[in-house]
C-alpha positions, 0 to 999 in steps of 0.5 A: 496490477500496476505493482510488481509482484515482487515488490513489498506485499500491498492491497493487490497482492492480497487481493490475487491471492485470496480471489484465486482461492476462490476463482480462477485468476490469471494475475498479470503485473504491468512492468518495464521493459528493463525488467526483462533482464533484471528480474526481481524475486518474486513471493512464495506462492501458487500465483505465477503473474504474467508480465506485461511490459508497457514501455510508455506506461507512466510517459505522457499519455498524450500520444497520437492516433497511430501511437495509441493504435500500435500501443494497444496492439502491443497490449493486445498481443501479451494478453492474448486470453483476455477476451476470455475473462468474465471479470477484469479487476485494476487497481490504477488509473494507468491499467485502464488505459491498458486495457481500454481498448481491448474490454468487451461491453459484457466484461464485468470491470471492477476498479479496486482504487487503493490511492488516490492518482491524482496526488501523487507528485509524478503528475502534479508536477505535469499538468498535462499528465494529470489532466489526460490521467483525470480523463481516464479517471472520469472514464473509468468511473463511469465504465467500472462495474464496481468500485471498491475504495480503500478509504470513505476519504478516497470514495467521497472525493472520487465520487465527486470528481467524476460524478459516477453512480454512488451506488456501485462505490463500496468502501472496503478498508485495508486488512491483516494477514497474519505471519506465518510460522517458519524454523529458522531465520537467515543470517541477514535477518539474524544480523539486523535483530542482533543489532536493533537489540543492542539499540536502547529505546527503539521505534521502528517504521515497516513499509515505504520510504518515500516523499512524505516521508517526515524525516524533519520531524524525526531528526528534531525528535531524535536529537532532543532524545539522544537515547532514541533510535529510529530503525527503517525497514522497507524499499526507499524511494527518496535519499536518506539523511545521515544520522546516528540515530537512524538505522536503515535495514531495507527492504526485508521479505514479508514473513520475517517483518514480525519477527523485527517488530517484536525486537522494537519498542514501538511503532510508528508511521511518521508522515506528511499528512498531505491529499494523498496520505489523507486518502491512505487506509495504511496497511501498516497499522493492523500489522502493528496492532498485530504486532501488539506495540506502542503505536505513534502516528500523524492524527488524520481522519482515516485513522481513527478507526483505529483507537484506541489501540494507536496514540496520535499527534496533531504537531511536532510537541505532541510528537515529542510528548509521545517519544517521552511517554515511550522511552518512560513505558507510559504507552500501552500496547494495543492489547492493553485496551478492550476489543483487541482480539475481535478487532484483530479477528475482523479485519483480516483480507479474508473477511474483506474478500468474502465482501467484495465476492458477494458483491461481484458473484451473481 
């Protein structure tokens, strides 16, 4: 896994989690060598990951012969069983070139790509990472056993970058995992429901604050809308800005997500729609749709799939209208709309791992 397991809970978590219900799964989760003395909390569950420490992981990959040898070597000696698997699953670009050197020919490897690489501002700014990252791409596509896309947008467009065999190329969208109970809540957790309920007309965002993040449009809505509030919860990449009007709760464990939904008004997802978020199946929207609010998001191809249990915008008027219609009760939670329970019920990570095990079980 190139995401640290006690990071916020995305597709790869899932994933490990349901697979070793079913398999035996060793999980190991690439991280920095500074992690080795400032560990991060890690999920409750049966998984204990292995770390893999890569110090060069996200450097330029341009290294020379004897670097590369010695690099892999490093590798190597931490994942010394791994010529014992019968299958290696990835979820990067940058764990294959991990792992390249040590696969074996009879090793089944299945690349499940929940983003795409190649948008992410981190290469886009280098051109000689993104082209040694292309590289590997290409390599990785035609090298995969099978390859399980988030997105038809992503499968499309990887397909045609690398030319691999679209017979192999599976679309297995993002899923719910539905909250569990717990007894009671700690005083953190108290502290941000009691303040998120003396807050008038509440639209919350679950997940991650990063650049395309649009906090332009939020503020331009937010001060047209003085009585408005937006509250953020999750990890953040990028500087807050500093308005009245938002309130920013951090990151928060998983299990108790739900339990600050249900204090908001609604939800929103309010990004950029750039290359990268058009290749985005969000994880967030069956979790607000769970959750059973008023849904705001940017209009994209992707999220379609999801009407009409959200309500979309095309620019920032729309955006605005919607802000209205909230704060007037005009928007209609997803249960309002017919199909509710049986889209809930059909878009769990357990429906989606049968799917990808029919597929790698032979």
């Amino acid at each position: 896994m190139h995401v640290p397991w006690g990071w916020i809970k995305q597709r790869p978590h899932f994933f490990a989690e349901k697979l070793s219900e079913r398999m035996d799964v060793d999980v190991v989760c690439a991280e920095s060598i500074k992690t080795v003395f400032n560990r991060t909390k890690r999920y409750e569950s049966d998984i204990n990951p292995q770390a893999l420490y890569t110090p060069l992981a996200t450097c330029d990959f341009a290294l020379n012969k004897i670097c590369s040898s010695l690099y892999a070597r490093l590798v190597g000696l931490q994942l010394g069983k791994f010529s014992e698997y019968t299958h290696i699953w990835i979820g990067s670009t940058l764990m294959y070139r991990l792992i390249k050197p040590l696969l074996k020919p009879n090793q089944i490897l299945i690349y499940d790509c929940m983003d795409d690489d190649m948008e992410f501002p981190i290469y886009l700014r280098r051109t000689k990472l993104l082209n040694t990252i292309k590289s590997y791409e290409h390599d990785l596509a035609l090298r995969a056993n099978y390859i399980f896309f988030s997105s038809v947008f992503l499968r499309n467009k990887v397909v045609s970058r690398t030319n691999c065999e679209s017979s192999k190329c599976y679309v297995v969208n993002n899923a719910l995992e539905r909250p569990a109970g717990h007894a009671t809540l700690p005083d953190a957790i108290q502290r941000h429901l009691d303040m998120i309920s003396q807050l008038p007309h509440v639209l919350m965002y679950v997940g991650m604050i990063a650049e395309w993040f649009d906090f332009e449009a939020i503020q331009r809505v937010l001060d047209r809308n003085p009585n408005m509030h937006i509250v953020l919860v999750g990890p953040s990449e990028v500087n807050l800005p500093l308005h009245k009007q938002i309130h920013y709760v951090g990151k928060v464990e998983r299990e108790y997500i739900f339990s600050l939904m249900d204090k908001a008004d609604g939800l929103i997802m309010p990004f950029v729609v750039n290359d990268l978020i058009k290749s985005v199946n969000p994880v967030k929207l069956y979790e607000y749709i769970y959750a059973d609010k008023p849904i705001i998001v940017p209009s994209y191809n992707e999220v379609k799939q999801f009407l009409p249990y959200i309500n979309t915008y095309d620019n920032f008027e729309e955006l605005n209208a919607l802000c209205v219609k909230l704060q007037e009760r005009q928007l209609l939670k997803p249960s309002h709309n017919d199909g509710y329970d049986s889209f809930v019920n059909s878009n769990t990570w357990d429906g989606r791992t049968e799917f990808v095990l029919e597929r790698i079980i032979e």
